[in-house]
PQR file of N, CA, C, O and H, with PARSE charges and radii, in Angstrom:
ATOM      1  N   UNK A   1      88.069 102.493 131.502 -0.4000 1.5000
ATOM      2  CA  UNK A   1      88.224 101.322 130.687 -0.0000 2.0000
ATOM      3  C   UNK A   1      89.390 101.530 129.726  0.5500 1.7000
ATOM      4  O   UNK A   1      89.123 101.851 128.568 -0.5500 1.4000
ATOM      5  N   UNK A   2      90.830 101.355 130.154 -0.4000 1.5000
ATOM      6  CA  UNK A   2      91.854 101.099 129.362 -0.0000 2.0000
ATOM      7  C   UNK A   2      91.748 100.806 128.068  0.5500 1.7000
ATOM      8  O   UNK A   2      90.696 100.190 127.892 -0.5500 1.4000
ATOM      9  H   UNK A   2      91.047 101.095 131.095  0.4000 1.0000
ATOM     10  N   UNK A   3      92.260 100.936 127.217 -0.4000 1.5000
ATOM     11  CA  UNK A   3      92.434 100.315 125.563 -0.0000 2.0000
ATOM     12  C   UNK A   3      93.770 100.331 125.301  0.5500 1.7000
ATOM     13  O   UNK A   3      94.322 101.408 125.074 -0.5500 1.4000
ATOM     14  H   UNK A   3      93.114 101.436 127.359  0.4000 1.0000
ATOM     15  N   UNK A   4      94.594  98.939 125.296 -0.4000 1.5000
ATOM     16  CA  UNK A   4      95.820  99.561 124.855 -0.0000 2.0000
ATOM     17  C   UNK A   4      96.024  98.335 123.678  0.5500 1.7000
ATOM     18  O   UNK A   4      95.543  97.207 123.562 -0.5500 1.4000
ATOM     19  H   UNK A   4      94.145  98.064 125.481  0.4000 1.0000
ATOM     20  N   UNK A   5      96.969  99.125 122.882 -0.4000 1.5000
ATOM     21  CA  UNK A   5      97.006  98.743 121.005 -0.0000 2.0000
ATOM     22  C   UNK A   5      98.640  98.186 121.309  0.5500 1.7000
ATOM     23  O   UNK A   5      99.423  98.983 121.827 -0.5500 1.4000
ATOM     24  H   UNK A   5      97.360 100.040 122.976  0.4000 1.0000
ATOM     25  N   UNK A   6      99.136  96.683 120.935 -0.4000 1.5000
ATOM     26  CA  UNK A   6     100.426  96.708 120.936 -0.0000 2.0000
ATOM     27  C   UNK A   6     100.527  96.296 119.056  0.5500 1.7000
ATOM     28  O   UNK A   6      99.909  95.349 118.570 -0.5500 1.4000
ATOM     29  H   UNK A   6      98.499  96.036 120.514  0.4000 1.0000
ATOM     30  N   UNK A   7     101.444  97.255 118.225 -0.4000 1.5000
ATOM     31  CA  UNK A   7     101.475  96.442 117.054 -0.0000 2.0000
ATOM     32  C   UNK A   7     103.024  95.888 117.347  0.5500 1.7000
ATOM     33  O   UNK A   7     103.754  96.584 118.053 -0.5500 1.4000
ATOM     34  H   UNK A   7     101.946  98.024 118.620  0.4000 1.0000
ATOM     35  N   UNK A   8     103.612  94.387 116.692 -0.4000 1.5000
ATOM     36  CA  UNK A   8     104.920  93.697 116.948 -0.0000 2.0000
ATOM     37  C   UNK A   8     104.328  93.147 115.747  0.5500 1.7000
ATOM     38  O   UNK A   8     103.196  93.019 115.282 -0.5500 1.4000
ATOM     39  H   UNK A   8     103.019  93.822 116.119  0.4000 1.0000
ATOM     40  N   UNK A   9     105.734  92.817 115.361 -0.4000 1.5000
ATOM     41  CA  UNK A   9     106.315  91.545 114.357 -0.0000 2.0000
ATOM     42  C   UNK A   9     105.682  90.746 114.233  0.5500 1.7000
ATOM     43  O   UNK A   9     105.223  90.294 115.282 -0.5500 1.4000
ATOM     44  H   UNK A   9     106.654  92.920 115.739  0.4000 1.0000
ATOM     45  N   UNK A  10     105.287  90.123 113.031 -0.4000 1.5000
ATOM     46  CA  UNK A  10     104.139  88.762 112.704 -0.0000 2.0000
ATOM     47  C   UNK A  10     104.705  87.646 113.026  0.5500 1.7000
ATOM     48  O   UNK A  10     105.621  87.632 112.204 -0.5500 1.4000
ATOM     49  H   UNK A  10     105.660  90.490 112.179  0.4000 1.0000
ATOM     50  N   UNK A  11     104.842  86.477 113.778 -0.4000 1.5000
ATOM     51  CA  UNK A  11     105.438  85.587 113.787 -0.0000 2.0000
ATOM     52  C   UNK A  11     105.702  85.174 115.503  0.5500 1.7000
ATOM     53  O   UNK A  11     106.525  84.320 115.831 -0.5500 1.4000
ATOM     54  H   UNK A  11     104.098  86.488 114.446  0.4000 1.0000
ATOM     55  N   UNK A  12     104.929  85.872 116.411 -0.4000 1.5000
ATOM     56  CA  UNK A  12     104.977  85.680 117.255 -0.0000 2.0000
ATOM     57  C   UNK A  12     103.814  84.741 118.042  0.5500 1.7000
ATOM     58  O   UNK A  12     102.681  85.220 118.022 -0.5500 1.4000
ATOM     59  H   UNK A  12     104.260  86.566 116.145  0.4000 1.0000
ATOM     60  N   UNK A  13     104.004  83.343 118.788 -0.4000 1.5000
ATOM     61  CA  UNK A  13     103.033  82.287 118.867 -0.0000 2.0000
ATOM     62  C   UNK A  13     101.709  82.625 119.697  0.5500 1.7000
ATOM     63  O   UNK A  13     101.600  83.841 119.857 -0.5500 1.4000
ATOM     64  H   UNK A  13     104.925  82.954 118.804  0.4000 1.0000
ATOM     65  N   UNK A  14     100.831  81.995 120.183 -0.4000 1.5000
ATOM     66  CA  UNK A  14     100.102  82.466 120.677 -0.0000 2.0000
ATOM     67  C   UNK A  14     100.441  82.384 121.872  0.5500 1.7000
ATOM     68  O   UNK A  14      99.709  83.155 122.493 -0.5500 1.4000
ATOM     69  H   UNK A  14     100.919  81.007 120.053  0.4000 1.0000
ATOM     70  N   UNK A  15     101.335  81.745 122.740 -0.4000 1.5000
ATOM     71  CA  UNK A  15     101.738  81.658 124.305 -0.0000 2.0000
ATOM     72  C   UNK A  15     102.045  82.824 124.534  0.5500 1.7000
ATOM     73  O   UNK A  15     101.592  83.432 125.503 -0.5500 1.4000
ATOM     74  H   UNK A  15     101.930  81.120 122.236  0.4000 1.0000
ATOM     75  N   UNK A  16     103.209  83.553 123.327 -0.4000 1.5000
ATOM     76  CA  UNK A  16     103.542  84.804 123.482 -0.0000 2.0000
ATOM     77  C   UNK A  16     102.707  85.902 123.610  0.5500 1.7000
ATOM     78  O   UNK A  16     103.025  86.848 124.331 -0.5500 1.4000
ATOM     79  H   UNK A  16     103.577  83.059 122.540  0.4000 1.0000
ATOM     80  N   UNK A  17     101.434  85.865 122.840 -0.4000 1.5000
ATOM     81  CA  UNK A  17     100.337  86.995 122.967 -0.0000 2.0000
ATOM     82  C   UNK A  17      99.664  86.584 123.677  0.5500 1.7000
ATOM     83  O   UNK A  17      98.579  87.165 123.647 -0.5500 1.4000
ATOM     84  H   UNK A  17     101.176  85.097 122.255  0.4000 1.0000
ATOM     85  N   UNK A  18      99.743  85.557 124.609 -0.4000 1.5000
ATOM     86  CA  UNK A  18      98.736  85.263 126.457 -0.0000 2.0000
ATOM     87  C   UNK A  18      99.793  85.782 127.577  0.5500 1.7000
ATOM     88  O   UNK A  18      99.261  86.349 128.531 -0.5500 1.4000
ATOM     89  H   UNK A  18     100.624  85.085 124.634  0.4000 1.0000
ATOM     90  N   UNK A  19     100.964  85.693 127.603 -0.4000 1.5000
ATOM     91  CA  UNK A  19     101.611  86.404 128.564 -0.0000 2.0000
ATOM     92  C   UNK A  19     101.968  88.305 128.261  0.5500 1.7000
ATOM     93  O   UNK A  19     102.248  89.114 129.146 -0.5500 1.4000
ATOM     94  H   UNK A  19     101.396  85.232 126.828  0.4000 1.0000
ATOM     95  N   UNK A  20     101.844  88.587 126.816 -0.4000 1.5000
ATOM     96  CA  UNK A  20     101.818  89.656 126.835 -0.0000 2.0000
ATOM     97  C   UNK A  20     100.611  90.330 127.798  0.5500 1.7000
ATOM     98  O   UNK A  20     100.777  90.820 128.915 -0.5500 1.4000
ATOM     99  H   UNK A  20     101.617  87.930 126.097  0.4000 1.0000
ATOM    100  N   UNK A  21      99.436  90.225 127.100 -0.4000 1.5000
ATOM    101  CA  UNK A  21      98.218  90.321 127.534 -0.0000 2.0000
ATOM    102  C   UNK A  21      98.188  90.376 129.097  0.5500 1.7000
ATOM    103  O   UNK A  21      97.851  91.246 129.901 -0.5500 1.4000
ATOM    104  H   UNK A  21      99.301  89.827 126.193  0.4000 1.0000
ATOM    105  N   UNK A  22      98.666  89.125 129.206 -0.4000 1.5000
ATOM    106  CA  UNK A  22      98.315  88.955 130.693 -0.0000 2.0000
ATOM    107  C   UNK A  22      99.238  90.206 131.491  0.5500 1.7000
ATOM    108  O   UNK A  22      98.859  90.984 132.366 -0.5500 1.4000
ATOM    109  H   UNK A  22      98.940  88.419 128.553  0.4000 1.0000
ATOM    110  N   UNK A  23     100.461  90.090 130.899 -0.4000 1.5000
ATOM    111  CA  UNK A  23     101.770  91.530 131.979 -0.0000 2.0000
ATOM    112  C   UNK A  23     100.726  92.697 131.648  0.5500 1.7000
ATOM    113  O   UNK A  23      99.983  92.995 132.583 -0.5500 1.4000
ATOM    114  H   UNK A  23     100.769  89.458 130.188  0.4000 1.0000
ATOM    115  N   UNK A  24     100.556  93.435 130.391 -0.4000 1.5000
ATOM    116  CA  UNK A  24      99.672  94.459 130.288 -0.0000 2.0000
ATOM    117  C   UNK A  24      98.569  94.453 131.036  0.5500 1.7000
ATOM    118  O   UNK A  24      98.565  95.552 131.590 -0.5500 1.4000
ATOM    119  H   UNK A  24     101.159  93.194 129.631  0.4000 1.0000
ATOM    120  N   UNK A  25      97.919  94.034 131.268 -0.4000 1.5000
ATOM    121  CA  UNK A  25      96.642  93.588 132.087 -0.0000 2.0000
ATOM    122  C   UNK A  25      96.870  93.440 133.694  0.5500 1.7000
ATOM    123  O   UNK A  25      95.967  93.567 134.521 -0.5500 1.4000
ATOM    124  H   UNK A  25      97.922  93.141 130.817  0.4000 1.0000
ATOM    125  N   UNK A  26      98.175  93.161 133.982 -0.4000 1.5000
ATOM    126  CA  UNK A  26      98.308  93.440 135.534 -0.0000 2.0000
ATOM    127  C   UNK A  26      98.866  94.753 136.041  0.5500 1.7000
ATOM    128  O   UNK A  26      98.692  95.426 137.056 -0.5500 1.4000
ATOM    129  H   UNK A  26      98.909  93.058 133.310  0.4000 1.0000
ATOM    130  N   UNK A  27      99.779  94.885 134.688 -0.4000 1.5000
ATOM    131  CA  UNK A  27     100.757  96.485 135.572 -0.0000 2.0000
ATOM    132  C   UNK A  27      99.295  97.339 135.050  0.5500 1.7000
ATOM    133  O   UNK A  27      99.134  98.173 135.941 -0.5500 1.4000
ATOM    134  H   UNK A  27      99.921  94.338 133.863  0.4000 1.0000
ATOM    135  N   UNK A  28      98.215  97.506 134.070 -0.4000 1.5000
ATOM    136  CA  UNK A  28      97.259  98.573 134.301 -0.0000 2.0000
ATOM    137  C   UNK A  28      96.585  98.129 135.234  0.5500 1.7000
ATOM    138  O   UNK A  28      96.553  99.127 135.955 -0.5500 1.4000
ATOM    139  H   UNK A  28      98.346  96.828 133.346  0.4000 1.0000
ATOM    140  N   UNK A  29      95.993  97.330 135.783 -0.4000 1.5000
ATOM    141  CA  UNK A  29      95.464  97.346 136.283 -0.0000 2.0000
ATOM    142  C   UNK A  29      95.696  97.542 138.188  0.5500 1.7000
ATOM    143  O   UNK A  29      94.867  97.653 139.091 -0.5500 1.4000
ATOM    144  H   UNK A  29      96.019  96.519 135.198  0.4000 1.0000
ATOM    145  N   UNK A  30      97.262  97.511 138.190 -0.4000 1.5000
ATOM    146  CA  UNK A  30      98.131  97.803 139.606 -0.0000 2.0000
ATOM    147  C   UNK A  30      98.330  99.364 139.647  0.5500 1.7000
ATOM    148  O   UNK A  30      98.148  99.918 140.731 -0.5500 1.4000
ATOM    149  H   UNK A  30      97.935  97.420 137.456  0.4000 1.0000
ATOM    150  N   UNK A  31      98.758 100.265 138.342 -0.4000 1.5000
ATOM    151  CA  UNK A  31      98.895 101.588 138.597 -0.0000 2.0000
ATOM    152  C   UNK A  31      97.352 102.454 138.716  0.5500 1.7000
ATOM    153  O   UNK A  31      97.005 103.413 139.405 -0.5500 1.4000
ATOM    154  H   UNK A  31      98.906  99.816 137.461  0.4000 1.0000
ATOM    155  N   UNK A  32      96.446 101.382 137.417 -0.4000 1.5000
ATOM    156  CA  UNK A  32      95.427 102.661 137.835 -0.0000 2.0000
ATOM    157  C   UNK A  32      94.482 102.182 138.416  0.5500 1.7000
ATOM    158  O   UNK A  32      93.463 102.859 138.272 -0.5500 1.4000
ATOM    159  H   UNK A  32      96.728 100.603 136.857  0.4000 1.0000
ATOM    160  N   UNK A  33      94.274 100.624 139.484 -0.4000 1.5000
ATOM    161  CA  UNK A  33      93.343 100.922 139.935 -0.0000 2.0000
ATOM    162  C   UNK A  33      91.885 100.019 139.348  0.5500 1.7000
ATOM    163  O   UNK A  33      90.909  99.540 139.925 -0.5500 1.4000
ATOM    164  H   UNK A  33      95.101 100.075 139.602  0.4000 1.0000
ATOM    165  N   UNK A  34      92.143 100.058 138.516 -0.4000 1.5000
ATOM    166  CA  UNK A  34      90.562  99.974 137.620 -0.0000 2.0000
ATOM    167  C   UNK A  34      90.825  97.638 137.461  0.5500 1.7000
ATOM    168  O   UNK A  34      91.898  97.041 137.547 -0.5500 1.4000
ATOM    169  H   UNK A  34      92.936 100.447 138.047  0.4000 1.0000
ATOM    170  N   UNK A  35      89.750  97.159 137.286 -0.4000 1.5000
ATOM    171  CA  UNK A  35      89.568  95.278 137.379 -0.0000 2.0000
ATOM    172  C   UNK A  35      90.210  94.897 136.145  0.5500 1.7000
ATOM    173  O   UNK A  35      90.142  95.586 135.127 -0.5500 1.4000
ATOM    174  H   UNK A  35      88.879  97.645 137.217  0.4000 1.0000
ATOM    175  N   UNK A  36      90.632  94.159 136.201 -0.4000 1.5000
ATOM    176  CA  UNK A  36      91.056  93.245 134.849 -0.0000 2.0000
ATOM    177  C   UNK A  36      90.153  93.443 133.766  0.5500 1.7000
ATOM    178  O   UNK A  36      90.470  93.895 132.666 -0.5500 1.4000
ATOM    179  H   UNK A  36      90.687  93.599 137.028  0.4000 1.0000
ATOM    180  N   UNK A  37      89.166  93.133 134.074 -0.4000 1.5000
ATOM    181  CA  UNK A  37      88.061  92.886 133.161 -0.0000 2.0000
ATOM    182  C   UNK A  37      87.804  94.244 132.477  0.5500 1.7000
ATOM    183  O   UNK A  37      87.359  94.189 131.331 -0.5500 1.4000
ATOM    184  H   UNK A  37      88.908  92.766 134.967  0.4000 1.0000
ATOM    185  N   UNK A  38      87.964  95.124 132.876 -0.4000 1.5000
ATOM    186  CA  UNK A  38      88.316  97.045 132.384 -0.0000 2.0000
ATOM    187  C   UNK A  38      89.025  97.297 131.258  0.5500 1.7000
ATOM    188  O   UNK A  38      88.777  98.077 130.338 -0.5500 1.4000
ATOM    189  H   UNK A  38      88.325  95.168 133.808  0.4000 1.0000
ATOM    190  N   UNK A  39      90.377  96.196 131.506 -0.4000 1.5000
ATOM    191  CA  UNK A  39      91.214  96.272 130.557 -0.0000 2.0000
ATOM    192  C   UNK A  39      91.366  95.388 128.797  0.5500 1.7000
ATOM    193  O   UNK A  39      91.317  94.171 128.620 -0.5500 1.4000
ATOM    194  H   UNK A  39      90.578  95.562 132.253  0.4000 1.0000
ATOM    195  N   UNK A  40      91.483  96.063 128.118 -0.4000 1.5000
ATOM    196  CA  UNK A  40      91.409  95.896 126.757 -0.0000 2.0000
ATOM    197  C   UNK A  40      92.697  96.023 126.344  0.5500 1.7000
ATOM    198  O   UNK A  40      93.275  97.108 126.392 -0.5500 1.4000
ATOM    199  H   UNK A  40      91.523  97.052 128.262  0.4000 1.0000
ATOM    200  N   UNK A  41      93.370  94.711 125.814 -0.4000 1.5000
ATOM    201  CA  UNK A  41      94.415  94.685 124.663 -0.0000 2.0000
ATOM    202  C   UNK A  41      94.341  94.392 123.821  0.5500 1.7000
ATOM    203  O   UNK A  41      93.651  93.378 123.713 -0.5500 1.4000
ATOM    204  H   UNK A  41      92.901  93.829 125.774  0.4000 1.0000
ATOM    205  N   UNK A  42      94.776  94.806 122.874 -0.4000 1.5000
ATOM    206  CA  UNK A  42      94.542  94.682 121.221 -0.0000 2.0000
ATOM    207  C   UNK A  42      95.649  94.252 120.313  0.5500 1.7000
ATOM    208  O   UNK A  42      96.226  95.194 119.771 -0.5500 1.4000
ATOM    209  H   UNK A  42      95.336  95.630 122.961  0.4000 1.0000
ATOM    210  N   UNK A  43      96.108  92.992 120.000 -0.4000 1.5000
ATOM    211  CA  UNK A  43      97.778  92.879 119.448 -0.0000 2.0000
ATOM    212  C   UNK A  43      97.158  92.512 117.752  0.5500 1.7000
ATOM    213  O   UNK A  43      96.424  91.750 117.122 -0.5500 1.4000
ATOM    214  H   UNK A  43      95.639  92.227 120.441  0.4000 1.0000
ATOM    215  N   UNK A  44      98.162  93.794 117.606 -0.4000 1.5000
ATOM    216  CA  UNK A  44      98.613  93.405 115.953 -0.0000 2.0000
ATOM    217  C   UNK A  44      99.532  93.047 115.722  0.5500 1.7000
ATOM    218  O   UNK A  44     100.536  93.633 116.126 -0.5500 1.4000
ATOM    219  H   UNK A  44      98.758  94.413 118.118  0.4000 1.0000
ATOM    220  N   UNK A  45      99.619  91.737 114.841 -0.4000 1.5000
ATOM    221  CA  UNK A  45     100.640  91.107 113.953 -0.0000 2.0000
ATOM    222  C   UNK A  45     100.876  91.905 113.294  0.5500 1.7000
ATOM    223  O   UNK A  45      99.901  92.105 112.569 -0.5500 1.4000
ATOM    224  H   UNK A  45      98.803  91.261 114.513  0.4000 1.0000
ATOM    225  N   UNK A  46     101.944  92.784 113.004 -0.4000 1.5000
ATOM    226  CA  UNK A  46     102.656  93.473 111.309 -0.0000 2.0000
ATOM    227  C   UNK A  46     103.653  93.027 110.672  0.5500 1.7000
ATOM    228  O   UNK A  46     104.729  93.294 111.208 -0.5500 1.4000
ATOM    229  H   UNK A  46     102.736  92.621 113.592  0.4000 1.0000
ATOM    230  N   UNK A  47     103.705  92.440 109.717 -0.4000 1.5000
ATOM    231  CA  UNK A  47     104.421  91.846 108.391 -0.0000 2.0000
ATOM    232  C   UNK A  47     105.726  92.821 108.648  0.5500 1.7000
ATOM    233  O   UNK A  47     105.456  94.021 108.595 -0.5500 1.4000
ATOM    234  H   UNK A  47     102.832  92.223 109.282  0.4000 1.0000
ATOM    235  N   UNK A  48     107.023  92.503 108.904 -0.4000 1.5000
ATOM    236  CA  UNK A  48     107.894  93.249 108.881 -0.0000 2.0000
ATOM    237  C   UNK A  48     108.183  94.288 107.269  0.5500 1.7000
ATOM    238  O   UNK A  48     108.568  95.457 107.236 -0.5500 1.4000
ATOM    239  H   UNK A  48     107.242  91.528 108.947  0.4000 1.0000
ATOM    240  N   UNK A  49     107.853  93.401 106.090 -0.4000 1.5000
ATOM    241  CA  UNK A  49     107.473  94.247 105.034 -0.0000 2.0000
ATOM    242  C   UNK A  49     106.320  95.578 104.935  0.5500 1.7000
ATOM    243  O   UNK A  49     106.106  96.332 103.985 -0.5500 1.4000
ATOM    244  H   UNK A  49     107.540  92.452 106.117  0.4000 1.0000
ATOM    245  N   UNK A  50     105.750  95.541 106.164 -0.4000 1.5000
ATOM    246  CA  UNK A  50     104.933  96.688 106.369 -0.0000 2.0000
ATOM    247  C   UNK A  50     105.015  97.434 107.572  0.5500 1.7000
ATOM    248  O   UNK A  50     104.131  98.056 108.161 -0.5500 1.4000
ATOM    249  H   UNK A  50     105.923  94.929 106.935  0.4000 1.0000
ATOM    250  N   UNK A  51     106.548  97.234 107.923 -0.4000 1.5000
ATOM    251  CA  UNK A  51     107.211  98.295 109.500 -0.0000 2.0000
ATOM    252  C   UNK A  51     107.885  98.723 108.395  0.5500 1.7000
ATOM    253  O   UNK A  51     108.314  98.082 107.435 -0.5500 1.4000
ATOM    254  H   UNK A  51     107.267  96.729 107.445  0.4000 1.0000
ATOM    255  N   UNK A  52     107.942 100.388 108.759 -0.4000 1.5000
ATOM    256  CA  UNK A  52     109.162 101.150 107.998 -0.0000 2.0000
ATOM    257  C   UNK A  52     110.065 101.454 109.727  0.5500 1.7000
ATOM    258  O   UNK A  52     109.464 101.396 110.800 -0.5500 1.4000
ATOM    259  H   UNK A  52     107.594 100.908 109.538  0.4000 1.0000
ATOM    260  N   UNK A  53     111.333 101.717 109.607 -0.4000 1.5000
ATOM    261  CA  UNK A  53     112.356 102.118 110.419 -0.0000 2.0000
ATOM    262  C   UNK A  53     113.494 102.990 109.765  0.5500 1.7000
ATOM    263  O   UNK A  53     114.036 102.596 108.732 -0.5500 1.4000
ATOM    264  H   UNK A  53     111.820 101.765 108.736  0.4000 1.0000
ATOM    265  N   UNK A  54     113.833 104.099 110.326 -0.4000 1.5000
ATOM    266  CA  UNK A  54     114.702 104.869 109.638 -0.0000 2.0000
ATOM    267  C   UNK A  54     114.486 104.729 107.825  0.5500 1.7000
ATOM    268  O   UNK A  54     115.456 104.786 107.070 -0.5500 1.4000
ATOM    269  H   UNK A  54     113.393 104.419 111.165  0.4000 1.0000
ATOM    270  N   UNK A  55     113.364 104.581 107.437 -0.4000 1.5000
ATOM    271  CA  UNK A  55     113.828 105.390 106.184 -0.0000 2.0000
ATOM    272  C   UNK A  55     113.966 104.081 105.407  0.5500 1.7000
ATOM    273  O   UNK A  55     114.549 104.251 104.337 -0.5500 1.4000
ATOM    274  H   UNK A  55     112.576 104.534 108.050  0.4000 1.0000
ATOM    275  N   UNK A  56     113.472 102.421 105.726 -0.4000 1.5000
ATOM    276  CA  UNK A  56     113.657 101.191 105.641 -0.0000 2.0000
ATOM    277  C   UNK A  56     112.744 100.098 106.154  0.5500 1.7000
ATOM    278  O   UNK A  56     112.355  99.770 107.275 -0.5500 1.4000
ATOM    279  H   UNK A  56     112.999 102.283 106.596  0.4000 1.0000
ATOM    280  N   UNK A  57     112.490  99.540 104.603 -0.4000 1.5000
ATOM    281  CA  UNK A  57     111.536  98.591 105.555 -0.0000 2.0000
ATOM    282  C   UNK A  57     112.438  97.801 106.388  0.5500 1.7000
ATOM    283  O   UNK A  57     113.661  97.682 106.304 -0.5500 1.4000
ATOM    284  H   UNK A  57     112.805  99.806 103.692  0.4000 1.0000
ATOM    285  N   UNK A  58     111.485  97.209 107.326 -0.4000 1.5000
ATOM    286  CA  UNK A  58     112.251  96.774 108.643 -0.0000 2.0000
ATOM    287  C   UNK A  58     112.433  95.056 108.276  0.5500 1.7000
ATOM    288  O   UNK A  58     112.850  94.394 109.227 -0.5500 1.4000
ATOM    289  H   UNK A  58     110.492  97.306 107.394  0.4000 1.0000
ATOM    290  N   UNK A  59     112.132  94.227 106.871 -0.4000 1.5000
ATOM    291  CA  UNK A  59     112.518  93.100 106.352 -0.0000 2.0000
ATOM    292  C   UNK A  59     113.558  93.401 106.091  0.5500 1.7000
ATOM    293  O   UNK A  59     114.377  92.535 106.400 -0.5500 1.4000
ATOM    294  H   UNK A  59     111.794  94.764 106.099  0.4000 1.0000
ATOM    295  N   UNK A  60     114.139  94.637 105.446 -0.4000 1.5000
ATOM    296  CA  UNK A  60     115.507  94.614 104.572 -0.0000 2.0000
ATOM    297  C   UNK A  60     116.589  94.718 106.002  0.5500 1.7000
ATOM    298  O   UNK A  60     117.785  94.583 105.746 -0.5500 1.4000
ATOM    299  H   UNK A  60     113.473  95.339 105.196  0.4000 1.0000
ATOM    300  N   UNK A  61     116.315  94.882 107.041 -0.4000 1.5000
ATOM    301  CA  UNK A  61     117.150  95.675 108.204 -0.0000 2.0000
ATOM    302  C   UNK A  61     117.230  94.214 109.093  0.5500 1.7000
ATOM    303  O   UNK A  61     118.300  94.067 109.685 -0.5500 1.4000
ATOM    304  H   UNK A  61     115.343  94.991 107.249  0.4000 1.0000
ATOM    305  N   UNK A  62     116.461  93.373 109.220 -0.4000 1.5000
ATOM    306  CA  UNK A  62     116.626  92.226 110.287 -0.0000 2.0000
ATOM    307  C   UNK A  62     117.816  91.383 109.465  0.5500 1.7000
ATOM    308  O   UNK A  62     117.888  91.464 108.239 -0.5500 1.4000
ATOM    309  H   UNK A  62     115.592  93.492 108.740  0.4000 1.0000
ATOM    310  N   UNK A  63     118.495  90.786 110.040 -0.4000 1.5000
ATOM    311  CA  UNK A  63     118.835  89.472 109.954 -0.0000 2.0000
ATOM    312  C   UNK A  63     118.513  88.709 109.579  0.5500 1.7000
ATOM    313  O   UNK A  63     117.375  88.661 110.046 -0.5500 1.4000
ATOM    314  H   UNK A  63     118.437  90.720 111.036  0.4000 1.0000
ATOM    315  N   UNK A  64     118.716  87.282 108.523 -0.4000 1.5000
ATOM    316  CA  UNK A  64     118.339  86.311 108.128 -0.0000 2.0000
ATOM    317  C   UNK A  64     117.395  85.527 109.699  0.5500 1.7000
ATOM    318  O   UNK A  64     117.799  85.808 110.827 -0.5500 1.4000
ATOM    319  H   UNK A  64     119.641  87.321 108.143  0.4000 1.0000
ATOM    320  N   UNK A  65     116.511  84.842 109.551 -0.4000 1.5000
ATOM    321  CA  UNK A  65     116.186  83.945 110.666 -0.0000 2.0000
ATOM    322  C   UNK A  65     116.193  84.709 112.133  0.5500 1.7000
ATOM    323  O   UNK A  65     115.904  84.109 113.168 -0.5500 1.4000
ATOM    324  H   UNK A  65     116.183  84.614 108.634  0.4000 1.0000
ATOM    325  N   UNK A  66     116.540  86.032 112.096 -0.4000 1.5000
ATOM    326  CA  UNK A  66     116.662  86.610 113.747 -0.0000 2.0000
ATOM    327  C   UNK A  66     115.455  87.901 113.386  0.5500 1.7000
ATOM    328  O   UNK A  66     115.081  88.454 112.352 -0.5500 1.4000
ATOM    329  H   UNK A  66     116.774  86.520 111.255  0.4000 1.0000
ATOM    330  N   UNK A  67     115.127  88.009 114.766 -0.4000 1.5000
ATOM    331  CA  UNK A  67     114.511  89.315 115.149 -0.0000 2.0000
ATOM    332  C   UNK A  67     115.343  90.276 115.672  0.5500 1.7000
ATOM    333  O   UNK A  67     116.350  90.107 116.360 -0.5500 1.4000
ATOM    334  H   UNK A  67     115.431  87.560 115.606  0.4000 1.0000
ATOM    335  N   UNK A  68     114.619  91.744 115.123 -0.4000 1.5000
ATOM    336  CA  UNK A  68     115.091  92.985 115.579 -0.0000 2.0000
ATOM    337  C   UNK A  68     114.429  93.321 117.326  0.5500 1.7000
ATOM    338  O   UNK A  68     114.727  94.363 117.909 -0.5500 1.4000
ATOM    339  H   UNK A  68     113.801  91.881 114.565  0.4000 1.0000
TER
END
């Protein structure tokens, strides 16, 4: 029974976290074998004010209006 944790950027819609889900959920379930229903994804929203990157939060490092 798989468990896999994706944390990404807050601001992403929910279409986006049904096709994530769904790709994760087919390539585990094509390499190892094991039913859909086995598989567990878990998506966290994180506040780019609460990603650090090099030494930086990762708000001060994006672009106005763009993603990293």
């Amino acid at each position: 029974m798989p468990v896999i944790t994706v944390n990404w950027w807050q601001g992403n819609n929910r279409q986006a976290r049904r096709e994530l889900v769904a790709g994760i959920t087919d390539v585990v379930t094509r390499v190892s074998g094991c039913p859909d229903d086995a598989v567990t994804v878990i998506v966290r929203d994180v506040a780019p004010d609460h990603w650090g990157k090099g030494g930086h939060l990762a708000d001060e490092l994006r672009p106005r209006g763009g993603r990293r």
